[in-house]
C-alpha positions in Angstrom: -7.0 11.1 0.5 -3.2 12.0 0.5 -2.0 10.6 -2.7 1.8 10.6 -3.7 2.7 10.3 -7.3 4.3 6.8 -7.8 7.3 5.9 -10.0 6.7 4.1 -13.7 9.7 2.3 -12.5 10.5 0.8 -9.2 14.0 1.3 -8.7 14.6 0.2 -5.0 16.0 -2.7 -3.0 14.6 -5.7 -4.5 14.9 -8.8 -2.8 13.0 -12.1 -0.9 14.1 -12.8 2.6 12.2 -16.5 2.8 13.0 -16.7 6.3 11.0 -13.9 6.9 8.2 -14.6 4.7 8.7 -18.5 3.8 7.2 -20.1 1.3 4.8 -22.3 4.0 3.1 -18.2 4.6 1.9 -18.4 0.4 0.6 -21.8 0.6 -1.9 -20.6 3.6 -3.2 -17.9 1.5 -3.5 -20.1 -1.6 -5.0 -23.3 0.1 -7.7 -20.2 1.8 -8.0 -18.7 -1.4 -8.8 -22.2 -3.1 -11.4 -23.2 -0.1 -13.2 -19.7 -1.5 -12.9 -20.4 -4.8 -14.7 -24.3 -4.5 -17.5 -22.0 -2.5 -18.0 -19.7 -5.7 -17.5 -23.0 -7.9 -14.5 -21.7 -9.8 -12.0 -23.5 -12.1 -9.3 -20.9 -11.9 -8.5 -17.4 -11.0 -6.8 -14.6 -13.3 -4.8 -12.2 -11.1 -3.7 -8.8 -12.7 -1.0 -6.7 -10.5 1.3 -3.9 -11.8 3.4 -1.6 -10.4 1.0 1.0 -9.4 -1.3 -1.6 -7.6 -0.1 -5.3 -7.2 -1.4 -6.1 -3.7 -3.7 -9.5 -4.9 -0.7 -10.4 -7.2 1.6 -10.4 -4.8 -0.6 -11.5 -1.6 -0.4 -15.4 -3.8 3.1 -14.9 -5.5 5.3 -12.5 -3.3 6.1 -10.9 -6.7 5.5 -7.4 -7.4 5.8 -6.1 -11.0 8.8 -2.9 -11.0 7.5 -2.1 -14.5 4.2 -2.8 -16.1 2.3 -5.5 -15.2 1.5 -9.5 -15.1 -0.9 -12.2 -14.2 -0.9 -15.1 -12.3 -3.1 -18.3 -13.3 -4.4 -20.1 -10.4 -6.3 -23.4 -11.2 -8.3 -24.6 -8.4 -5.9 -27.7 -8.5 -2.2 -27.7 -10.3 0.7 -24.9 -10.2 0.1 -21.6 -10.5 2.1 -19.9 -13.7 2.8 -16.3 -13.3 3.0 -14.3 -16.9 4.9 -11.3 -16.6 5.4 -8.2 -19.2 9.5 -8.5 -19.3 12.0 -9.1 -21.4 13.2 -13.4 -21.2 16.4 -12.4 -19.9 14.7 -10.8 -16.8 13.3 -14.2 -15.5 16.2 -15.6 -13.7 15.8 -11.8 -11.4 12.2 -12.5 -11.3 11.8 -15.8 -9.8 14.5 -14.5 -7.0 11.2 -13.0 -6.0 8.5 -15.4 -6.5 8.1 -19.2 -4.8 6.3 -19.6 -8.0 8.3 -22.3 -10.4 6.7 -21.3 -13.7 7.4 -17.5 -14.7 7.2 -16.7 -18.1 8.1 -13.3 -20.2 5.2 -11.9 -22.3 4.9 -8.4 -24.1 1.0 -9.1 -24.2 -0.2 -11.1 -20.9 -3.9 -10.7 -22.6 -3.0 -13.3 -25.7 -0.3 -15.1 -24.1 -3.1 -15.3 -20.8 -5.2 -16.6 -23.4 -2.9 -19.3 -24.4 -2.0 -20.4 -21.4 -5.4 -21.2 -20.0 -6.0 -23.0 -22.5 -2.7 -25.2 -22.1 -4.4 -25.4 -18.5 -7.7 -26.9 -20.2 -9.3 -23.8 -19.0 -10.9 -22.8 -22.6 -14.5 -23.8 -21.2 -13.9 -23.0 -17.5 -15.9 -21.1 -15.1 -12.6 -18.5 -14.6 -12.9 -15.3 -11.5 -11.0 -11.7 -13.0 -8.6 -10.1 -9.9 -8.0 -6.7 -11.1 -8.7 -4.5 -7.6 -7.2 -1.7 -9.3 -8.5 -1.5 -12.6 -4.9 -1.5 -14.0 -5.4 -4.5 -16.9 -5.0 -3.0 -20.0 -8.6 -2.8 -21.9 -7.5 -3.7 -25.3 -5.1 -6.6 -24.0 -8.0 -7.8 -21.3 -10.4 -7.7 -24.3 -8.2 -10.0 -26.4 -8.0 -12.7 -23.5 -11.3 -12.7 -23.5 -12.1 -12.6 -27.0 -9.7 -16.1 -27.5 -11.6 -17.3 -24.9 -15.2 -17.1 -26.1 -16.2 -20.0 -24.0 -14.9 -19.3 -20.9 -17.6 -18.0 -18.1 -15.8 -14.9 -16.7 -16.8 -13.2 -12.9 -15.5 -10.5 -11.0 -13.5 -11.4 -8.4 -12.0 -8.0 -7.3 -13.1 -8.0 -3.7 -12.6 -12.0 -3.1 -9.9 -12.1 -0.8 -10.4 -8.6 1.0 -11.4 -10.3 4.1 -8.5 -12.9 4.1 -5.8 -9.5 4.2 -8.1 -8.1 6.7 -5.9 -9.0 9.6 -2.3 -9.5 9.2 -0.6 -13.0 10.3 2.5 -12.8 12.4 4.8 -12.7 9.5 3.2 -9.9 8.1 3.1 -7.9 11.3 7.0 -9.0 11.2 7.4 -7.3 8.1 5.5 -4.1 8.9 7.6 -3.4 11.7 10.7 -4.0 9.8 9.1 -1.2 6.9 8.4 1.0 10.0 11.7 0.3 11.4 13.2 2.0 8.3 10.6 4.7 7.8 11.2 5.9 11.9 15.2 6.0 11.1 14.1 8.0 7.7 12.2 10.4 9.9 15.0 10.6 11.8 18.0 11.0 9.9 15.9 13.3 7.5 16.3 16.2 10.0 20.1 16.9 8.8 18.6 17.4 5.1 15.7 20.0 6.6 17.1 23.4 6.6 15.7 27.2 7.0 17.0 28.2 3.3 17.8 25.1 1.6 15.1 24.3 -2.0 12.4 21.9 -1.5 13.4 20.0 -4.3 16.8 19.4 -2.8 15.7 18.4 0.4 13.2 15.8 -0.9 15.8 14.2 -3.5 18.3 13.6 0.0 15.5 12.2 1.5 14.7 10.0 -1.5 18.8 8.7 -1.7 18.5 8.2 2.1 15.4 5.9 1.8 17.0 3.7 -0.9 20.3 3.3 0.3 18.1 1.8 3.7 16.9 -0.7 1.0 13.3 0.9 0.6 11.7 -0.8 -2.6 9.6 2.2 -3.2 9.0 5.7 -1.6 6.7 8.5 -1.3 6.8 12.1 -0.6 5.0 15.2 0.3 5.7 17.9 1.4 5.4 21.9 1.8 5.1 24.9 4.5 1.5 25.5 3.5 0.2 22.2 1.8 1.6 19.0 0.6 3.3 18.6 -2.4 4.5 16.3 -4.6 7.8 16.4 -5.5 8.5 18.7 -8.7 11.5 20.8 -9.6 8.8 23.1 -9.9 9.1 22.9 -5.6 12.1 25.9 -5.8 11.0 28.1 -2.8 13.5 27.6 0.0 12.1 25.7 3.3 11.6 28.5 6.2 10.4 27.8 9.5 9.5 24.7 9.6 8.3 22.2 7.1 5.5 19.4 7.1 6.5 15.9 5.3 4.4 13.2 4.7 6.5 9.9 4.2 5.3 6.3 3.1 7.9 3.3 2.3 7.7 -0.1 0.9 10.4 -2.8 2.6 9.3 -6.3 1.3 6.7 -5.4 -0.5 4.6 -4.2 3.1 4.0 -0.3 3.2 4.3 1.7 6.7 3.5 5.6 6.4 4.4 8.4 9.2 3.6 11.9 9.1 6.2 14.8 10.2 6.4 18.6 10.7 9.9 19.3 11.3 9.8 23.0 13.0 13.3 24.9 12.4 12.5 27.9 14.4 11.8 29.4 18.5 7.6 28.8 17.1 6.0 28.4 20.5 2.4 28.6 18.7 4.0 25.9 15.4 5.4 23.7 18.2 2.0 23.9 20.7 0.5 22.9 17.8 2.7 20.2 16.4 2.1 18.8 19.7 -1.5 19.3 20.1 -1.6 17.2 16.5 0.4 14.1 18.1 -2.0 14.4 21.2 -5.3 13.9 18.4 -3.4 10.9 16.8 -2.7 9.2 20.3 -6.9 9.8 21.3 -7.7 8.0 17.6 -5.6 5.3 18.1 -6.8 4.9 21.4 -10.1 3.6 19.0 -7.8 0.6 17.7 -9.8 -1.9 20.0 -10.4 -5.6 18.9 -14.6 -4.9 18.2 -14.1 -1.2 17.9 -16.2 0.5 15.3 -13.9 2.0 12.7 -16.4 5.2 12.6 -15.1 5.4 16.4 -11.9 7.0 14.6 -14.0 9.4 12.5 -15.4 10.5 15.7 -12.8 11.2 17.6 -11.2 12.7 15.0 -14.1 15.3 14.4 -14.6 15.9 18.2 -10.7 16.6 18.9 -9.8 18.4 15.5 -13.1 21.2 16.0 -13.2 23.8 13.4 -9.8 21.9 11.9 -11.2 18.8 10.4 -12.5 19.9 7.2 -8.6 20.7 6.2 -8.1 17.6 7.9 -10.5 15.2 6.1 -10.0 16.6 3.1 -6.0 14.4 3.2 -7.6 11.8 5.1 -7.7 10.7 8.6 -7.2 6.7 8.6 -6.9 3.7 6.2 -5.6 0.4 6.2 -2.3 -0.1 5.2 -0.5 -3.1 4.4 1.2 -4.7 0.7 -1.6 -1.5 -0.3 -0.7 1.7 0.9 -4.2 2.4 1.2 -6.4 -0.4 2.0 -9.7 -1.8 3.6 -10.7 -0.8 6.1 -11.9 2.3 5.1 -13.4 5.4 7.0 -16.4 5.8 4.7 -17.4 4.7 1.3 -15.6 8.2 -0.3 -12.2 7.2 1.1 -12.7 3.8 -0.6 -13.6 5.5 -3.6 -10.6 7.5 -4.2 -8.6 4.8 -4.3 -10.3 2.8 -6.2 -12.1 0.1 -3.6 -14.9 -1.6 -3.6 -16.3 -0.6 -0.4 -14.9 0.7 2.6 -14.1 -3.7 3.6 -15.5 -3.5 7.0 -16.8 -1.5 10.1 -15.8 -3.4 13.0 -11.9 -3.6 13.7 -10.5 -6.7 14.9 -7.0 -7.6 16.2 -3.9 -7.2 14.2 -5.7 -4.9 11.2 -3.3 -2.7 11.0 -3.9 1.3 9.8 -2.2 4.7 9.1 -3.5 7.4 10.9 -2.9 10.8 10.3 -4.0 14.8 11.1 -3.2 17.5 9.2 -4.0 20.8 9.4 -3.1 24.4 9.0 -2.4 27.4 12.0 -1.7 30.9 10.7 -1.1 29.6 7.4 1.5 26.8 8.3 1.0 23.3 7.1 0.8 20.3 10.5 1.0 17.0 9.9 1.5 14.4 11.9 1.2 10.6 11.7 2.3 6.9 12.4 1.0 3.5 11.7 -0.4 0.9 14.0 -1.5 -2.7 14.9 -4.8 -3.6 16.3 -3.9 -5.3 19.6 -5.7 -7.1 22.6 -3.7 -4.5 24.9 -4.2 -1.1 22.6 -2.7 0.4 19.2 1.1 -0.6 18.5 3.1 1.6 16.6 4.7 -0.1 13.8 7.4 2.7 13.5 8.9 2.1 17.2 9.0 -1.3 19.4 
């Protein structure tokens, strides 16, 4: 899969536009999610997110961690309480973010998790463990559990994969605004990429320009003959053209696009730039309401020939959404790399929406290309344009 190396800190735009996302859009989730949890005869759920991975945290909350991590505490019945690893003084910022009333500080949410089950009369209770991506840490989810020796704990990782599935009409809102941003990113990029200019300098303007667009997080790769992350170590200047990869996160929702930006008279880079936006257009021509998701492998493999080993090896499709990479997945491999359960179904179904993406090499010269789409009644919709 095409990872990006993600920032300890989030140091974007940080903000909660309610009329986009209201507060009425969290209490469907949580009145589904309690429905599911009466099925499976729980008292309570224990949500981990951090910064790295906070997609179930913030699915309930709206909150995503910019440093470490937190839980939230959902009882069956009664508030939720959301325990966060901060500093007291940073509450006021973090409830700005979060419909949630009760936010606490913590500089251990395993003992202070602990406590405040119990304060919850949860000490006995039949309690599910969210942690999709494996980020608690061990000796701090040991002590929650060791002060809480009579508490029945089950893994709940993949409970509400199906309910973030397909995306409501706020959510597809909020994509589109993400994509909006990334497409003008794409765009505006082009007076950074120059023949002779350092890698490094390129991808730190494009970096500046994502942020000052209010992008809560970014990522980046990038290279003539492979993608890169960004490093210093990137000093070689760019030459005739160069291949980006781009992903941003607006409002906590993800949108990714690939781009090879071709800087000299190439007619063999530019046949081929356009050959790979031709390959995109006949896999997302698969995005049909009942389509099988292998449907994409297939094309992929039939229109990409001799090219799709290179091109499999960054990945071809995934879900995208408040995870960058999400269900559904191509194949249980794709899942696997990221650290999913399982590849969260087979069948799409309308308004899943997914990144899709080619990449290969021609003489030695990195092509990528790639956008991301909604499932519709009426075909694919990119969530970059429209």
């Amino acid at each position: 899969m095409i990872f990006g190396r993600h920032s300890v800190l989030k140091r974007g735009c940080s903000t909660w536009d309610p009329r986009q996302v209201p507060q009425a859009e969290f209490q469907a989730r949580l009145d589904a999610v309690r429905k599911e949890m009466a099925q499976r005869n729980l008292d309570a759920l224990v949500i981990y997110g951090d910064n790295y991975s906070f997609a179930d945290l913030c699915y309930l909350t709206n909150y995503f961690p910019k440093v470490r991590g937190g839980i939230a505490v959902v009882p069956r019945d009664g508030a939720i309480s959301v325990l966060l690893n901060i500093g007291s003084r940073d509450v006021p910022f973090a409830k700005t973010l979060t419909w949630v009333e009760d936010v606490r500080a913590s500089n251990n949410v395993g003992a202070d998790g602990a406590k405040l089950l119990k304060e919850k009369g949860l000490e006995e209770a039949k309690v599910g463990l969210m942690d999709s991506g494996n980020g608690f840490p061990l000796p701090q989810l040991e002590e929650m559990k060791g002060a809480l020796p009579n508490v029945s704990w089950n893994e709940c990782d993949s409970m509400i994969v199906p309910q973030r599935l397909a995306k409501t009409a706020r959510e597809i809102s909020a994509m589109r605004a993400a994509g909006k941003l990334l497409n003008e990113i794409c765009d505006e990029a082009q007076r950074f990429i120059k023949a002779g200019r350092k890698e490094y300098e390129v991808v730190a303007d494009i970096d500046r320009l994502a942020r000052d667009k209010g992008a809560e997080d970014i990522r980046i790769l990038a290279g003539e003959k492979r993608l890169n992350p960004p490093s210093f170590k990137q000093a070689a200047n760019i030459g005739s053209h160069w291949a980006v990869y781009l992903a941003v996160q607006h409002e906590r929702y993800w949108a990714e696009a690939g781009r090879t930006y071709i800087l000299a008279d190439d007619a063999k880079l530019r046949d081929a730039y356009v050959r790979a936006q031709e390959i995109v257009a006949a896999m997302a021509n698969q995005l049909k309401p009942k389509g099988a998701v292998a449907a994409i492998d297939e094309t992929a493999r039939r229109e990409l020939g001799e090219f799709y080993g290179t091109a499999s090896v960054y990945g071809l499709a995934n879900g995208i959404g408040l995870n960058q990479w999400e269900a559904p997945f191509l194949n249980e491999d794709d899942a696997r790399q990221v650290g999913a359960a399982s590849v969260g179904a087979t069948t799409l179904n309308e308004d899943m929406t997914l990144a899709l993406r080619v990449t290969f090499a021609t003489e030695g010269k990195m092509i990528l290309y790639g956008d991301s789409f909604q499932v519709t009644t009426s075909g694919a919709k990119s969530l970059l344009i429209g």
